[in-house]
Every structure is written in structure tokens, then in C-alpha cells.
C-alpha positions in Angstrom: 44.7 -159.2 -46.9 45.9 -163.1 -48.1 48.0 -162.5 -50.3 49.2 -166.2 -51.3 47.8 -169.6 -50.7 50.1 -173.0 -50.4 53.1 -170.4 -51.9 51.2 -168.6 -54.8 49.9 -165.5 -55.2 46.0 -165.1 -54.9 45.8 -162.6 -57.7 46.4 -165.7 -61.0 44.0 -167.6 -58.8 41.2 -165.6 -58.0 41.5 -163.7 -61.5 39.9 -167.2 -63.0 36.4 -166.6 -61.4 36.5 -162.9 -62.0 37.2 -163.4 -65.9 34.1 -166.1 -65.9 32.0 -164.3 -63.6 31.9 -160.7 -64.8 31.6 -161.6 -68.7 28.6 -163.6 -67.9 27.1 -161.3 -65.8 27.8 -159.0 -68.8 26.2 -161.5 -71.4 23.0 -162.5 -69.0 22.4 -158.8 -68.0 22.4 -157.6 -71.9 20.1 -161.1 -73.0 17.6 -159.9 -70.2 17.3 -156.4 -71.4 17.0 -157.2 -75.1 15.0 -160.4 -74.8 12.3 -160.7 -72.8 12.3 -164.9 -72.9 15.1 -164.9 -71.4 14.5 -162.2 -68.8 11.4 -164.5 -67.6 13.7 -167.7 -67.6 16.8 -165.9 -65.8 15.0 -164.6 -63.3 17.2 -163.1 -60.7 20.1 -164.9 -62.5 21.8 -161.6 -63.9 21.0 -159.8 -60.6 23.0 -162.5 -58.3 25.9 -162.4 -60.9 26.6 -158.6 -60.9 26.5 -158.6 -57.2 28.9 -161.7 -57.2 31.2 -159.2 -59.7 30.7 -156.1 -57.2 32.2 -158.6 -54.7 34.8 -160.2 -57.1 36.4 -157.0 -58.5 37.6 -155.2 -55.4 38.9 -159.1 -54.4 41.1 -159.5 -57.5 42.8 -155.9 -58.2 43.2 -156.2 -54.6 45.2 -159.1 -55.1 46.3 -157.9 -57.9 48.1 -154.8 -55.6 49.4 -157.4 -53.8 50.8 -159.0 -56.2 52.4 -155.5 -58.1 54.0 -154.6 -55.0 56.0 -158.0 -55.1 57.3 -157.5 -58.6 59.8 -155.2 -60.3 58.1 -152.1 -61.6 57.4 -152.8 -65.2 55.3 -150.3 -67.7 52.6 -153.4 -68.6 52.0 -154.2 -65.2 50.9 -150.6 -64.3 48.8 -150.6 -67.3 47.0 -153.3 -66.3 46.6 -151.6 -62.9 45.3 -148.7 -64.2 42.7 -150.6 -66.6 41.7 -153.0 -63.9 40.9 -150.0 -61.6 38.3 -148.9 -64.0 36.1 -152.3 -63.8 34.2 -151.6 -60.4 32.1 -148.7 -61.6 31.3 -150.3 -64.8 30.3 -153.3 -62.8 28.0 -151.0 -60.4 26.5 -149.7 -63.8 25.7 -152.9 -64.7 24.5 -154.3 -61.4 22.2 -150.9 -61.3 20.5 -152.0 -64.7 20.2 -155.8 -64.0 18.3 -154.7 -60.3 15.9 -152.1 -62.8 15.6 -155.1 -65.2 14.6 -157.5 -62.4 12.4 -155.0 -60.4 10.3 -154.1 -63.4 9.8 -157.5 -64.3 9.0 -158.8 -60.8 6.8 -155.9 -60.8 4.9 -156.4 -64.1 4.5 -160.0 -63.1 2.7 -159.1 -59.8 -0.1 -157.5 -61.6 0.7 -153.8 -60.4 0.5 -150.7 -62.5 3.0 -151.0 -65.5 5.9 -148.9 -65.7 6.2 -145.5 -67.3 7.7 -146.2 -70.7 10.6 -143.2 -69.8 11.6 -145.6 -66.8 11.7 -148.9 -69.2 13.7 -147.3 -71.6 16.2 -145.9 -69.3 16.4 -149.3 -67.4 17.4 -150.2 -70.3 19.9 -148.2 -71.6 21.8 -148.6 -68.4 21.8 -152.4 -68.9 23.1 -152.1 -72.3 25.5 -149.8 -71.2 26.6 -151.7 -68.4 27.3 -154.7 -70.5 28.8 -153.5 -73.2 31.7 -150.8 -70.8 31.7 -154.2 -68.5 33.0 -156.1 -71.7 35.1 -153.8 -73.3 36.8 -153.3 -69.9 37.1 -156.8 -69.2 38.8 -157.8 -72.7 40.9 -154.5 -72.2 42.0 -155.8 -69.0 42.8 -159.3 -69.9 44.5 -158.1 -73.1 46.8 -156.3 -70.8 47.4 -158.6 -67.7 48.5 -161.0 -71.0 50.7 -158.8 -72.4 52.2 -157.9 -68.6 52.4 -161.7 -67.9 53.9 -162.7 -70.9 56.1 -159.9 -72.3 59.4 -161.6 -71.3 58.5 -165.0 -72.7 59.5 -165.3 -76.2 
């Protein structure tokens, strides 16, 4: 895989458009699910953003590998390693519940039968909880690629 582009590592670059991406995939998925408005305006907003993070994460902790293997072995570093390897299956939550969120809606708009209340609800739920373990993982994450990046500065 690139590791480095014009002399730098990918991982500080690419890391950018993961940390805006994947919040605001977070922020639109739990805005559709608890506010129908804005589920009608977004459309297949949230949707095209949490498949843009299912694409994003594997990208940056890639990099991110990359980028481990080129340093000394430091304590923070793998921390941030281990937390970062958590994000893609809270991501593939979230994705799950913004595709549920956009298929019943699409679906309700059509004019077909409505949904079973059971399936709503548990569409749902696996929004909510997609955005809210997406977050928390993300700001975990960060917290910890901070701390690894700027432990020796002082």
C-alpha cells in the first residue's frame, strides 16, 4: 500500500477526512433516526456517508500500520492501534441502520404497505447505536492518536 506522498506519511493526511467524515456520518445517521424532517431532507445523505466511512476506516488504520511500523515502539501508539481497530464494526453498525433508515423511508414514500412497528423500532435502535459507539470510538481514538503524537512535546 502508499505509504507516503511528496515524503510524508499518508496516515496524518488521510486521518483529516476520516475524523470529518465518520462523525458526520455519525451526527446525520442519529438526526435521521430521531427526526423525521430531517430524514426527508437528507435523503440518502447518511447512507452515502457511512459507506464513505466503511471505505475510509480500513484506508486510515491502514496507514496508520504503516506508519507504526516506521516508528519506535511506544505504549500510546499501540493504544491508539488497538482503539482504532475497533472503529470498522461500529461503522458497519452504523451503515446497517442508516441503509434500514433510508429503505423504510424510500419505502413509506412509495406508497407500499407500512412497516411493522417491531422492524421501525429496531431500525432504529441500530441507528442510535451506531452513532452513538461510532462517536464514542471516534473521540476515543483521537484522544489517543493526540496523546501518542504529542506525548514528547512539552
Amino acid at each position: 500500500m502508499l505509504d507516503t506522498i511528496f515524503g510524508l506519511p499518508l496516515h496524518p493526511l488521510i486521518v483529516h477526512a476520516t475524523t470529518v467524515v465518520v462523525p458526520t456520518a455519525a451526527l446525520a445517521v442519529l438526526l435521521a433516526a430521531v427526526w423525521p424532517r430531517f430524514r426527508r431532507w437528507a435523503g440518502w445523505g447518511p447512507l452515502a456517508l457511512s459507506l464513505v466511512s466503511i471505505v475510509l476506516v480500513p484506508l486510515t488504520t491502514q496507514s496508520g500500520e504503516s506508519l507504526e511500523h516506521r516508528l519506535p515502539r511506544s505504549g500510546l501508539i499501540q493504544r491508539h492501534a488497538e482503539l482504532a481497530d475497533g472503529l470498522l464494526p461500529w461503522v458497519i453498525v452504523l451503515a446497517v441502520g442508516a441503509a434500514g433508515l433510508f429503505w423504510g423511508h424510500r419505502r413509506g414514500r412509495s406508497g407500499t404497505s407500512t412497516l411493522p412497528r417491531w422492524l421501525v423500532a429496531l431500525t432504529l435502535v441500530i441507528a442510535l447505536v451506531g452513532a452513538i459507539g461510532t462517536t464514542v470510538q471516534v473521540v476515543l481514538i483521537g484522544h489517543s492518536g493526540a496523546e501518542a503524537a504529542w506525548s514528547s512535546t512539552g
